[in-house]
N, C-alpha and C positions, 0 to 999 in steps of 0.2 A: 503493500500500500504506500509507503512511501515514496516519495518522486511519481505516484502516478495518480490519477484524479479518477481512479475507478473505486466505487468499492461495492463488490460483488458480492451476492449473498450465496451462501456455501449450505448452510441448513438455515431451517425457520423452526423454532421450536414452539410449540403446541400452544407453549403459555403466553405469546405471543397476539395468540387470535387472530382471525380473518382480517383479509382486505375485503367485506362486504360477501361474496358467491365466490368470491377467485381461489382455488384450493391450492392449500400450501406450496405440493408440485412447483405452479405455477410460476412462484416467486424465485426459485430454485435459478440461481446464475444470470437473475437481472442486476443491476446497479438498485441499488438502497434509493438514488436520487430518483427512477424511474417509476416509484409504488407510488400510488393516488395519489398522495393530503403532502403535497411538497412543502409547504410553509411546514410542516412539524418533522420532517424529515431533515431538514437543511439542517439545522443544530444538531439533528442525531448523528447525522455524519459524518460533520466536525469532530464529534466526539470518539469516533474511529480513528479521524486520522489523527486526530491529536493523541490517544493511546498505543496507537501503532509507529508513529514517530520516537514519542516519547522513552516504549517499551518498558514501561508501569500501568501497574493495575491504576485505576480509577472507579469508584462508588459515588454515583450520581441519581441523585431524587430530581424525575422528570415530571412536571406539571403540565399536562397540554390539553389542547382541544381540536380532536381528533375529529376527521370527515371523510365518512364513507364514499366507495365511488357513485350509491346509491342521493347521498347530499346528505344523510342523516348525521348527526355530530354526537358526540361524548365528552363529556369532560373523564383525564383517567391520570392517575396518579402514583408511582412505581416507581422503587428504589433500583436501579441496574447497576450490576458491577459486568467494568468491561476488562478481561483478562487480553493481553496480550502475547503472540508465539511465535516461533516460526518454524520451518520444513528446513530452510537451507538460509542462506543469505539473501535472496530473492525471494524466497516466498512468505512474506506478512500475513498473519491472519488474527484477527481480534474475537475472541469469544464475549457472547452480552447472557448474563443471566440475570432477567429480572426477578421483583417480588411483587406484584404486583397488590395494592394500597388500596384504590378507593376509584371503581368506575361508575358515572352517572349519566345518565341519558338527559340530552335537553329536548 
């Protein structure tokens, strides 16, 4: 991840939840920047590479207001810690394990 402006999703775990009908599969090897709700994603990304750059763990409480592809919204609330690894010297990859806190429907 470093030096490059992709960042590709490798698995989607369960706790995670849908993008609206789109099955998890689906998300499998798109860019994180590519899923619906781009305003709540652009910070989340950052948070990739700035863990992947860094290579330190990081624990972050995410507040946002989530929209489906459908236009429905959420408010959702969730502690993530993002591990960071690598395969080789080229290959970056960040693990995110949330906990997830407090979701509300508007």
């Amino acid at each position: 991840m470093p030096g490059q402006d992709r960042c590709l999703i490798e698995a989607w775990p369960q706790t995670y939840g849908k993008y609206g009908k789109l099955p998890y599969d689906s998300l499998l090897g798109r860019d994180v920047r590519d899923l619906p709700d781009g305003r709540y994603l652009l910070p989340t990304t950052r948070s990739y590479f700035n863990v992947a750059h860094d290579q330190a763990p990081r624990l972050e409480l995410i507040e946002a207001l989530v929209t489906h592809p459908d236009g429905s919204r959420f408010w959702s609330r969730y502690e993530r810690l993002l591990l960071p690894w690598r395969t080789s010297m080229s290959d970056t990859f960040v693990s995110s394990m949330p906990l997830l806190r407090l979701v509300r429907s508007l």
